[in-house]
DSSP file (Angstrom, degrees, kcal/mol; ACC not computed):
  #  RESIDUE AA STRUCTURE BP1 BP2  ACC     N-H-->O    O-->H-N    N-H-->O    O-->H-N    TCO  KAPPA ALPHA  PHI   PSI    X-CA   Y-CA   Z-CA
    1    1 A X    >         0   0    0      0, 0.0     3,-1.1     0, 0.0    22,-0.2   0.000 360.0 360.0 360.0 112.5  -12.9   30.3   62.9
    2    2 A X  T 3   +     0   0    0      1,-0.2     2,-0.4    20,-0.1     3,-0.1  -0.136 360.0  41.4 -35.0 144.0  -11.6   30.4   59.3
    3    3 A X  T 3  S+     0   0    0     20,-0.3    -1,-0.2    22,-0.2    23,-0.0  -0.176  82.9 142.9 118.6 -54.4   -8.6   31.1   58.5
    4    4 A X    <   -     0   0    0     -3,-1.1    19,-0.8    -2,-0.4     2,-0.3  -0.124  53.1-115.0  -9.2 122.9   -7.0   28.9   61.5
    5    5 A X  E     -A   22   0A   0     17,-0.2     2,-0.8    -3,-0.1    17,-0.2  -0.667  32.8-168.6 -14.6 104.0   -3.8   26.8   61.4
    6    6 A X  E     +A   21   0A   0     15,-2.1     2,-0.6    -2,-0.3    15,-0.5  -0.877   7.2 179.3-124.9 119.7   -4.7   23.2   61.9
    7    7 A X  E     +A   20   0A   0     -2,-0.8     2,-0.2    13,-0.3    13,-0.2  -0.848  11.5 157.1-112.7  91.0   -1.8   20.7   62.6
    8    8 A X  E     -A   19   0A   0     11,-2.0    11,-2.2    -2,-0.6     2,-0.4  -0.643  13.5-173.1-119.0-169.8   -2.6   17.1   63.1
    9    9 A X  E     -A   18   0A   0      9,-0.2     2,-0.4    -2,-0.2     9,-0.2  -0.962   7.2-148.0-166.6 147.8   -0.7   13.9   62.8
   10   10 A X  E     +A   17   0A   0      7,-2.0     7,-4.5    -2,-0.4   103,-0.1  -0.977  50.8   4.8-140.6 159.5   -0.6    9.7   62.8
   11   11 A X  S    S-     0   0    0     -2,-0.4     2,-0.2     5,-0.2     5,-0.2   0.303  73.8 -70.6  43.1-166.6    1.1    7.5   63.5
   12   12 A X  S >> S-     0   0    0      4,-0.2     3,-2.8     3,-0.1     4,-1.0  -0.526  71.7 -30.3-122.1 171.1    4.7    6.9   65.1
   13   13 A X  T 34 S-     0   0    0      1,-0.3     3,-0.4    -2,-0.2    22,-0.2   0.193 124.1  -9.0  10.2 -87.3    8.3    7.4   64.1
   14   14 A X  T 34 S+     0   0    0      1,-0.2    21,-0.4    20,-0.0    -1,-0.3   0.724 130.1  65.6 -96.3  21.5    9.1    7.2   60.6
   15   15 A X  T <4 S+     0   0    0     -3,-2.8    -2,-0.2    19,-0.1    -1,-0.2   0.483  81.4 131.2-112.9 -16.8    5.7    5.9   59.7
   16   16 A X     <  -     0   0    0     -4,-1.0    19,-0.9    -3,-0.4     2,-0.2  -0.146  38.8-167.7 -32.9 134.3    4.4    9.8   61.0
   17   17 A X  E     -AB  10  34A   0     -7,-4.5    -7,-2.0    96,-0.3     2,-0.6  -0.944  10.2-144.5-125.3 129.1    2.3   11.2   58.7
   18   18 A X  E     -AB   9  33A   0     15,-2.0     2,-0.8    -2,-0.2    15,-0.8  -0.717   3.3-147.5-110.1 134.0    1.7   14.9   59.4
   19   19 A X  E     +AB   8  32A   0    -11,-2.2   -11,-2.0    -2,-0.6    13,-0.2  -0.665  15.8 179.4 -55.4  41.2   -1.6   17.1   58.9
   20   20 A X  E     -AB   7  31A   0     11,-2.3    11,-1.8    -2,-0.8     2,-0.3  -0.674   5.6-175.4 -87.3 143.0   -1.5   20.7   57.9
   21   21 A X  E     +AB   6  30A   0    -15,-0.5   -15,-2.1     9,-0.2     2,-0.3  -0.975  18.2 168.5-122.4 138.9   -4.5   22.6   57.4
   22   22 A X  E     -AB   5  29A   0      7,-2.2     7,-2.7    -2,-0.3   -17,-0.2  -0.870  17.5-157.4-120.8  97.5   -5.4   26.2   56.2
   23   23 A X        -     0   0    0    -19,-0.8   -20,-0.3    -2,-0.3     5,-0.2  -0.723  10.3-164.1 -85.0 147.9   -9.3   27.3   55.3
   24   24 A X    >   -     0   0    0      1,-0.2     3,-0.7    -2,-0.1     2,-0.4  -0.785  63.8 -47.8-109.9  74.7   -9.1   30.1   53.1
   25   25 A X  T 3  S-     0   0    0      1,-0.2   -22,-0.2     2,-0.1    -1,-0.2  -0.762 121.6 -29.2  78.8-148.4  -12.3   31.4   53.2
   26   26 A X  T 3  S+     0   0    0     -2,-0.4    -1,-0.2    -3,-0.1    -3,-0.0   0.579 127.3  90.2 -89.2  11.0  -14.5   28.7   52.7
   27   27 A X    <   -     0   0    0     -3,-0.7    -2,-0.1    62,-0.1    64,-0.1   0.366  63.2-146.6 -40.4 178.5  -11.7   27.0   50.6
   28   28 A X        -     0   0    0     -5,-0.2    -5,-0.2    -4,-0.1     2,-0.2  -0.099  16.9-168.6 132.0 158.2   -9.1   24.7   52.0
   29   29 A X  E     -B   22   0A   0     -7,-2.7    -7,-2.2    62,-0.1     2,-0.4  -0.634  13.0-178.1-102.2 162.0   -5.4   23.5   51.6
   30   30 A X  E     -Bc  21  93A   0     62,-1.7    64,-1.6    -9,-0.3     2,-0.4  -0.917  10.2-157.6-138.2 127.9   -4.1   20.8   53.1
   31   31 A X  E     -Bc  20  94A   0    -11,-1.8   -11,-2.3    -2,-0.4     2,-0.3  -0.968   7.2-175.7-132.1 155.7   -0.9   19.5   53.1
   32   32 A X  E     +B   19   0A   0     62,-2.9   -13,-0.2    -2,-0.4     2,-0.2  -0.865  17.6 149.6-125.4 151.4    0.4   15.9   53.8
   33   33 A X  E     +B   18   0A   0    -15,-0.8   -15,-2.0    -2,-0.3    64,-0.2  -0.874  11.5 152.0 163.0 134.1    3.8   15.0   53.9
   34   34 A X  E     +Bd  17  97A   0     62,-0.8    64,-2.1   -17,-0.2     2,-0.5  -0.804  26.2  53.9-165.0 164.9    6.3   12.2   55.8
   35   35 A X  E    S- d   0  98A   0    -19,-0.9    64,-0.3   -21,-0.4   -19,-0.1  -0.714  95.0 -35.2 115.1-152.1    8.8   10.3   56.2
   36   36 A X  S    S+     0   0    0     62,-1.0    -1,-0.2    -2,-0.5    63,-0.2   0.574 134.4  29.8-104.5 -36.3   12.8   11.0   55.9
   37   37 A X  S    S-     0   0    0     -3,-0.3    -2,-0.1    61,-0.2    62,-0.1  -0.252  79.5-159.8-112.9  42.6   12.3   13.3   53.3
   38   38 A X        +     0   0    0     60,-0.1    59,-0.2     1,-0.1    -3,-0.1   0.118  28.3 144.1 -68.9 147.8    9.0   15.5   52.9
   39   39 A X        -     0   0    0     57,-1.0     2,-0.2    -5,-0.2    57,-0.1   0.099  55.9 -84.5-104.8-169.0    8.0   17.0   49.7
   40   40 A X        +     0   0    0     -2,-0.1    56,-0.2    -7,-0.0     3,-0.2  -0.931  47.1 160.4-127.9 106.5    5.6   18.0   47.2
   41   41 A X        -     0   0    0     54,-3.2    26,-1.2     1,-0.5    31,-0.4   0.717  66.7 -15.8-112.3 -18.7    5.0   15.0   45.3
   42   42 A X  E     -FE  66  95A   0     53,-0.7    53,-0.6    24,-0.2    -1,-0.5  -0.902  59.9-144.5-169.8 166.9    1.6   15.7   43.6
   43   43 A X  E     -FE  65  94A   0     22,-0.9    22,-1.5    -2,-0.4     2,-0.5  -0.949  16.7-156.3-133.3 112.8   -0.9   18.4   44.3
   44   44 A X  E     -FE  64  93A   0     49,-6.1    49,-0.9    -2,-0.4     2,-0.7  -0.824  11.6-158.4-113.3 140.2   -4.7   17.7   44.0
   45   45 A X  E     -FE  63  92A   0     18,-2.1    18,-2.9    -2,-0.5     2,-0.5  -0.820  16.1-171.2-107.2 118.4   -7.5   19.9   43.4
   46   46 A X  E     -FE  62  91A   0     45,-1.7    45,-2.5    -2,-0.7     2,-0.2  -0.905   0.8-168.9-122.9 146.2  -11.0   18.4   44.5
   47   47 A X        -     0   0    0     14,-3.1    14,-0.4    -2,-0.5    13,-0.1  -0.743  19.5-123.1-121.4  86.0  -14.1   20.1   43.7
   48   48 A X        +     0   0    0     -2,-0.2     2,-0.2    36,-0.2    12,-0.2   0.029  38.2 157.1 -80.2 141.1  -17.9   19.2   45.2
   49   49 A X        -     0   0    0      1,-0.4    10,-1.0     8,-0.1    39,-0.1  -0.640  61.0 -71.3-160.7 163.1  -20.6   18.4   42.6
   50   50 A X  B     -G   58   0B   0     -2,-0.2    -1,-0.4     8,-0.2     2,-0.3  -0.127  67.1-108.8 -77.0 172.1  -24.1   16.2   43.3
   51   51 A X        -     0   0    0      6,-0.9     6,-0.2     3,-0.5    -1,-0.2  -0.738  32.6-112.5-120.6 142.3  -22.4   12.9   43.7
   52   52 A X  S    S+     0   0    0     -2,-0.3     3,-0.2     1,-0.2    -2,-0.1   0.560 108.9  43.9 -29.1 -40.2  -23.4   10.7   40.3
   53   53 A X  S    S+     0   0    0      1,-0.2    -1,-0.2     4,-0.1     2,-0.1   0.326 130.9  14.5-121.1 -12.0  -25.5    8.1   41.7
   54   54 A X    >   -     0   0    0      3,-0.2     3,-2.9     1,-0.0    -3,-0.5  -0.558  67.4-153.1-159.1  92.0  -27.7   10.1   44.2
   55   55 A X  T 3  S+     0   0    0      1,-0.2    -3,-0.1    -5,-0.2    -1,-0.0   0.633  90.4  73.4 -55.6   7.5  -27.5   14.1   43.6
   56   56 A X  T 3  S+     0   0    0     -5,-0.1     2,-0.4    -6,-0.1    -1,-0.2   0.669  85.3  70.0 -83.4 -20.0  -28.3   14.3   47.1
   57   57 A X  S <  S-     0   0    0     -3,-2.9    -6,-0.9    -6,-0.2     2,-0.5  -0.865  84.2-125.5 -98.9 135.2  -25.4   13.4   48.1
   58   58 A X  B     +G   50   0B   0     -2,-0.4    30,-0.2    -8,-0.2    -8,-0.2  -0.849  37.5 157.1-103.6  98.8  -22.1   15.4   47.8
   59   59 A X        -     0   0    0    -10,-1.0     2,-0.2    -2,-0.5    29,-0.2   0.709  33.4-103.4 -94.9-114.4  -18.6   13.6   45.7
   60   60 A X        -     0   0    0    -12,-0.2     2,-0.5   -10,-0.1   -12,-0.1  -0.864   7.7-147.1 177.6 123.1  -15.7   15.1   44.1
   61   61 A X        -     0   0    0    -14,-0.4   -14,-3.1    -2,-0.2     2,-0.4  -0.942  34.5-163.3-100.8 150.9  -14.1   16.0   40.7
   62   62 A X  E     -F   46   0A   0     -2,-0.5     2,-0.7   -16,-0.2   -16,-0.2  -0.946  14.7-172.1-135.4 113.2  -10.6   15.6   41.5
   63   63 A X  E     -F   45   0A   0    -18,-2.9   -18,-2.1    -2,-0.4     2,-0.4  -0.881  13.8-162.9-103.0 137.6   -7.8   17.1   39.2
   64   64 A X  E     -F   44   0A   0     -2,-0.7     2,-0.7   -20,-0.2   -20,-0.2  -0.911  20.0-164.4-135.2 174.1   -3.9   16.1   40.0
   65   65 A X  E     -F   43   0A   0    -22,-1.5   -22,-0.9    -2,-0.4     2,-0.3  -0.796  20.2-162.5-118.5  96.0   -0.3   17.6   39.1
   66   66 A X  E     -F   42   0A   0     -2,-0.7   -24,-0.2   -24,-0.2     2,-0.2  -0.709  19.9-129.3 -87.3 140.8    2.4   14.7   39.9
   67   67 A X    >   -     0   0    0    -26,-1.2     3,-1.9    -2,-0.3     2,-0.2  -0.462  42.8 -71.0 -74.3 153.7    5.6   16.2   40.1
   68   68 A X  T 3  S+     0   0    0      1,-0.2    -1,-0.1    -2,-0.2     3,-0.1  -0.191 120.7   2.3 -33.4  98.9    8.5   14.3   37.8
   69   69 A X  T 3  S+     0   0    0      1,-0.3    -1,-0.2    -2,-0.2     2,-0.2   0.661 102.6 125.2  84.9  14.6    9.4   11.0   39.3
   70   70 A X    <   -     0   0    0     -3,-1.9    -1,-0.3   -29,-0.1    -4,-0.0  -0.642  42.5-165.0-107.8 153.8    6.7   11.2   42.4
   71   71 A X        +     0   0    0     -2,-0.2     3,-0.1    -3,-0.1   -29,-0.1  -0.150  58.7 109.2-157.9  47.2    4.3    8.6   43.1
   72   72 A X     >  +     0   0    0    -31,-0.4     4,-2.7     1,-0.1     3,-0.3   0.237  50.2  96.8 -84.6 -15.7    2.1   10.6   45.4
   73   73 A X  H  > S+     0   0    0      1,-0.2     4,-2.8     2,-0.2     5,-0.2   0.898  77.3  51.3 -63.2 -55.3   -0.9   10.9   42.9
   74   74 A X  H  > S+     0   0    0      2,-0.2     4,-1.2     1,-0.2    -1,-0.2   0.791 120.1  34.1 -52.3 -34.3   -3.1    8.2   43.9
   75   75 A X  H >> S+     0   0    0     -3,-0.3     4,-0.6     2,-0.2     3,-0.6   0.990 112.4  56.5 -70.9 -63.2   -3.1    9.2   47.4
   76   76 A X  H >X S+     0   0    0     -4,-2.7     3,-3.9     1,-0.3     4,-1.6   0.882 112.1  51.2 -19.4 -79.3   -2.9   12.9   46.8
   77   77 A X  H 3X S+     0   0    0     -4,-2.8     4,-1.6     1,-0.3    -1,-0.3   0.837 117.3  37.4 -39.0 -44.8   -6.4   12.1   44.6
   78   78 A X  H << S+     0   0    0     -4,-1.2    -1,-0.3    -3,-0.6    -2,-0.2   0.390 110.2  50.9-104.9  17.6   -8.0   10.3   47.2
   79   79 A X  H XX S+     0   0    0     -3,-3.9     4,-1.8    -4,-0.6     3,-0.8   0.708 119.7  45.0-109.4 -67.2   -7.2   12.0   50.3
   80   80 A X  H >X S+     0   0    0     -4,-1.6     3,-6.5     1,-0.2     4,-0.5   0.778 109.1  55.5 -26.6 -95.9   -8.5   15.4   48.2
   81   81 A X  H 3X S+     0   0    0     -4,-1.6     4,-2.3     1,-0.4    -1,-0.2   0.420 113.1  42.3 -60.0 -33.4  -11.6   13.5   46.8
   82   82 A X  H <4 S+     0   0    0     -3,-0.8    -1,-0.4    -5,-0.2     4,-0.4   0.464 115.4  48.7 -94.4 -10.2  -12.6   12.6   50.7
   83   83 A X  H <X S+     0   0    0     -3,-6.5     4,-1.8    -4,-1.8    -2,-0.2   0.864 112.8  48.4 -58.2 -63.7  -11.9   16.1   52.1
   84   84 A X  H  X>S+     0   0    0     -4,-0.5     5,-1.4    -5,-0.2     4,-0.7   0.871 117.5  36.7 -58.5 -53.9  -13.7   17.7   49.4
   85   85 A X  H ><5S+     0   0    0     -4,-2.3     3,-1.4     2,-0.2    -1,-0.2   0.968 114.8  55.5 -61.2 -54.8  -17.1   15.4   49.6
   86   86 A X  H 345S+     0   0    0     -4,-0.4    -2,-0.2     1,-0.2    -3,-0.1   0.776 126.3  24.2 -30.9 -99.4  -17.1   15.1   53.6
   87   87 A X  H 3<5S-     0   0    0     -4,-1.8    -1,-0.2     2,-0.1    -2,-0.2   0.014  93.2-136.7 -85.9   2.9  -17.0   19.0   53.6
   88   88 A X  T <<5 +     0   0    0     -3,-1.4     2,-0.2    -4,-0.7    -3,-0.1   0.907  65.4 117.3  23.3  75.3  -18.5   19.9   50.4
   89   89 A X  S   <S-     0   0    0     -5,-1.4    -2,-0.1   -61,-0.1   -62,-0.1  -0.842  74.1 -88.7-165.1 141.0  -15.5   22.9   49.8
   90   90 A X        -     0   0    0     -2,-0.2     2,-0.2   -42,-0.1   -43,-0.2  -0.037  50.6-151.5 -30.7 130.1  -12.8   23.3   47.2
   91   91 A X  E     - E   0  46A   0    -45,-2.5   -45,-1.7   -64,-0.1    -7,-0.2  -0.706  24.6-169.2-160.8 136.9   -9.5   21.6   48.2
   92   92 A X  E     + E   0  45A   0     -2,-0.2   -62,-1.7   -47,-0.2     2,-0.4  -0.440  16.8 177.0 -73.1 118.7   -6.2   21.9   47.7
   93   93 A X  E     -cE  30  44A   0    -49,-0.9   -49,-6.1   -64,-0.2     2,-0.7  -0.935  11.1-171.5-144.7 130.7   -4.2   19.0   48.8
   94   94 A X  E     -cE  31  43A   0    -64,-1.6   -62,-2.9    -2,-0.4   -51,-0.2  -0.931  18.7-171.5-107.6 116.6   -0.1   18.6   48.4
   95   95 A X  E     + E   0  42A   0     -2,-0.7   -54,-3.2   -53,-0.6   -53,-0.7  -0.663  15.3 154.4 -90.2 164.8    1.0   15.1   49.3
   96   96 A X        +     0   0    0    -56,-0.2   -57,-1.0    -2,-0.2   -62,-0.8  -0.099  10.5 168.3 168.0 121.4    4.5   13.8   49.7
   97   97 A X  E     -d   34   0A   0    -64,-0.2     2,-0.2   -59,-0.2   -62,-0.2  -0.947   9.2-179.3-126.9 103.5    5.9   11.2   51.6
   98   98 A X  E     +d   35   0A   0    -64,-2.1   -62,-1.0    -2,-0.5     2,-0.3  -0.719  10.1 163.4-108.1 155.8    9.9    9.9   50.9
   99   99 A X        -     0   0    0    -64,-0.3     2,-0.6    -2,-0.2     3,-0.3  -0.637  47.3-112.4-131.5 157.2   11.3    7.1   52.9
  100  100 A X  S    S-     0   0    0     -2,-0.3    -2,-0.0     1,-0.2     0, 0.0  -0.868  92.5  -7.0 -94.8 109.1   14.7    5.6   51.1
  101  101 A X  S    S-     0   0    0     -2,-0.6     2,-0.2     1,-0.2    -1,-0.2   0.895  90.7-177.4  79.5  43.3   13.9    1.5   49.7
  102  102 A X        -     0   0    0     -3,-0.3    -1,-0.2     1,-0.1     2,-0.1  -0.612  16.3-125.0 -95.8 166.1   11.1    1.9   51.2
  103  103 A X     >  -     0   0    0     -2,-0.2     4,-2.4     1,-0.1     3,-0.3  -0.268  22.6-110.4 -89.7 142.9    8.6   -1.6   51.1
  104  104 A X  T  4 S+     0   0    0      1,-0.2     4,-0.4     2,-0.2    -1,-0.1   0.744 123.4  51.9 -49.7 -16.9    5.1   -2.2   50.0
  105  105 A X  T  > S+     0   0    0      2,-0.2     4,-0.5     3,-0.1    -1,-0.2   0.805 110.0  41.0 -47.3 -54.6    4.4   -2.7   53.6
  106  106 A X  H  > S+     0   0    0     -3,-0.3     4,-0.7     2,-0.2    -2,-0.2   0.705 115.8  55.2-104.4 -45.6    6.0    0.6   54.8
  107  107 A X  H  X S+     0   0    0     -4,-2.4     4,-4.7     1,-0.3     3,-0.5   0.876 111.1  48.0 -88.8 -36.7    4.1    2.3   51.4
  108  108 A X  H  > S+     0   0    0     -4,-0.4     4,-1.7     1,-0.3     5,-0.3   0.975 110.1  47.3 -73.4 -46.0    0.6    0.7   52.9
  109  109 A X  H  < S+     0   0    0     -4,-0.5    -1,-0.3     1,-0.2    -2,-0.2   0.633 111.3  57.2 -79.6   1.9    1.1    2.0   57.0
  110  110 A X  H >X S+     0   0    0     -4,-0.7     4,-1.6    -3,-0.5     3,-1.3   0.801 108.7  42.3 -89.1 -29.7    1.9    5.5   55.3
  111  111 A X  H 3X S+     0   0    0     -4,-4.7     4,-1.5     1,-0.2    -2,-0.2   0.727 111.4  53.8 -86.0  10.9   -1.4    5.5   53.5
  112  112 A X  H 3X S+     0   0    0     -4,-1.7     4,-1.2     2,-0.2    -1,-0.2   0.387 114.0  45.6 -73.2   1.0   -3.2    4.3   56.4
  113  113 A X  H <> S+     0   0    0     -3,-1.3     4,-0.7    -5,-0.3   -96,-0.3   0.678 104.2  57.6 -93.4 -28.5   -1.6    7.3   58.3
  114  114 A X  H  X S+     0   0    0     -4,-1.6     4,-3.2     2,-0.2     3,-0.3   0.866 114.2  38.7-100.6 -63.9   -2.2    9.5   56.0
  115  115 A X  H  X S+     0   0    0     -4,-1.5     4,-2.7    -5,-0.2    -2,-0.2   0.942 108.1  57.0 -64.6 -37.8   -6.2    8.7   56.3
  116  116 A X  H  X S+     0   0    0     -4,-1.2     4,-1.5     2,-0.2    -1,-0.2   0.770 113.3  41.1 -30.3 -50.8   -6.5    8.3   59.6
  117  117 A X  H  X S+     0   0    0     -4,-0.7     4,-1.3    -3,-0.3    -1,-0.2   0.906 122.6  50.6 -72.5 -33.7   -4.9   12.4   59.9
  118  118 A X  H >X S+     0   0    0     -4,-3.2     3,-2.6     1,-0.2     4,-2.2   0.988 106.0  44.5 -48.6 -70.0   -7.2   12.8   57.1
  119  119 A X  H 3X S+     0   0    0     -4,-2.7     4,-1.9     1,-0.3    -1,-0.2   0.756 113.1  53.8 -35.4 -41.8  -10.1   11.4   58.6
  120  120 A X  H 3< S+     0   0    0     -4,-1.5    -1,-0.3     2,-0.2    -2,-0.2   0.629 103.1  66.5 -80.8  -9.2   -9.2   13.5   62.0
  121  121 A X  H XX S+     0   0    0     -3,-2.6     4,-3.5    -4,-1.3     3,-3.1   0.959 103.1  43.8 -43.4 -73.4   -9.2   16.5   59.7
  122  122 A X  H 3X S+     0   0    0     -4,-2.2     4,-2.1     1,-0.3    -2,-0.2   0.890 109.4  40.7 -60.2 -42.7  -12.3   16.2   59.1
  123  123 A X  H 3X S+     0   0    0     -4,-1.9     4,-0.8     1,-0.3    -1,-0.3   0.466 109.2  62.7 -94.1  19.2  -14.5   15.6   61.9
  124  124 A X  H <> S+     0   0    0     -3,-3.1     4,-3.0     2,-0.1    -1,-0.3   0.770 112.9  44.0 -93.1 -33.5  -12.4   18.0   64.0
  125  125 A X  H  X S+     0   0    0     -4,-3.5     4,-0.7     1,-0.2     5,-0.2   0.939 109.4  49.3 -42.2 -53.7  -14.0   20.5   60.9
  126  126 A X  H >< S+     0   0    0     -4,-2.1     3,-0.8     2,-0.2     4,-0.2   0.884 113.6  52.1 -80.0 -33.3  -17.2   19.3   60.9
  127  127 A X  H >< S+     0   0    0     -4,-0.8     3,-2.2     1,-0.2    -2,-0.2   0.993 108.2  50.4  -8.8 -88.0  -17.1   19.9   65.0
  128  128 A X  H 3< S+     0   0    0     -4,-3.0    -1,-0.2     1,-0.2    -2,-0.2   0.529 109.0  47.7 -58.1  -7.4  -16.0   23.0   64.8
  129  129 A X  T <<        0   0    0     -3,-0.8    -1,-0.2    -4,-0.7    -2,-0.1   0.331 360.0 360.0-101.5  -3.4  -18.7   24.4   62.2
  130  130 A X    <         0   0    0     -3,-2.2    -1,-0.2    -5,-0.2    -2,-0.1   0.507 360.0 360.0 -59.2 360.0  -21.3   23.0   64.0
């Protein structure tokens, strides 16, 4: 059913990354967001086009907005860019994920957390459209 509320999540204590979903028509936003402090750290907009290398296939142009002093962008881009091909529909995706000092370690299990809820985004979509 469009339109739904879809709430998932990975991983465990502060290394949660949480999952929100909203289709808007055949649109949809996402947001992702963790941590001690969650934000809005970047926003991305992905958009499905023939994929470059095999028009048969469905990729992504991916626009993003990082907010001042956020360093959300990469993810933001590439959590969009794999929503958007996977489900070939416009999406809106707000990342932001704060821990304080946090490590290059800590920075790696939140973007595995962050696909993983991604990743369960999807195929609970493509289930449910089935």
């Amino acid at each position: 059913m469009r339109g739904e509320n879809i709430s998932l999540a990975e991983g465990e204590g502060k290394y949660r990354v949480q999952c929100d979903a909203v289709e808007i028509g055949a649109d949809l936003v996402v947001k992702v967001y963790g941590g001690d402090k969650p934000h809005v750290g970047a926003v991305a907009v992905g958009i499905p086009r023939p994929s470059l290398a095999d028009n048969e296939k469905v990729s992504a142009s991916v626009s993003v907005f990082t907010l001042t002093g956020h360093k959300e962008d990469e993810l933001a881009k590439k959590l969009a860019g794999k929503l958007t091909a996977a489900l070939n529909r416009v999406t809106v995706l707000t990342a932001g994920i704060h821990i304080d000092n946090i490590t290059s370690e800590e920075i790696k299990f939140f973007e595995k957390n962050a696909l993983r809820a991604v990743e369960k985004l999807i195929n609970y979509l493509l289930q449910k459209d089935r």
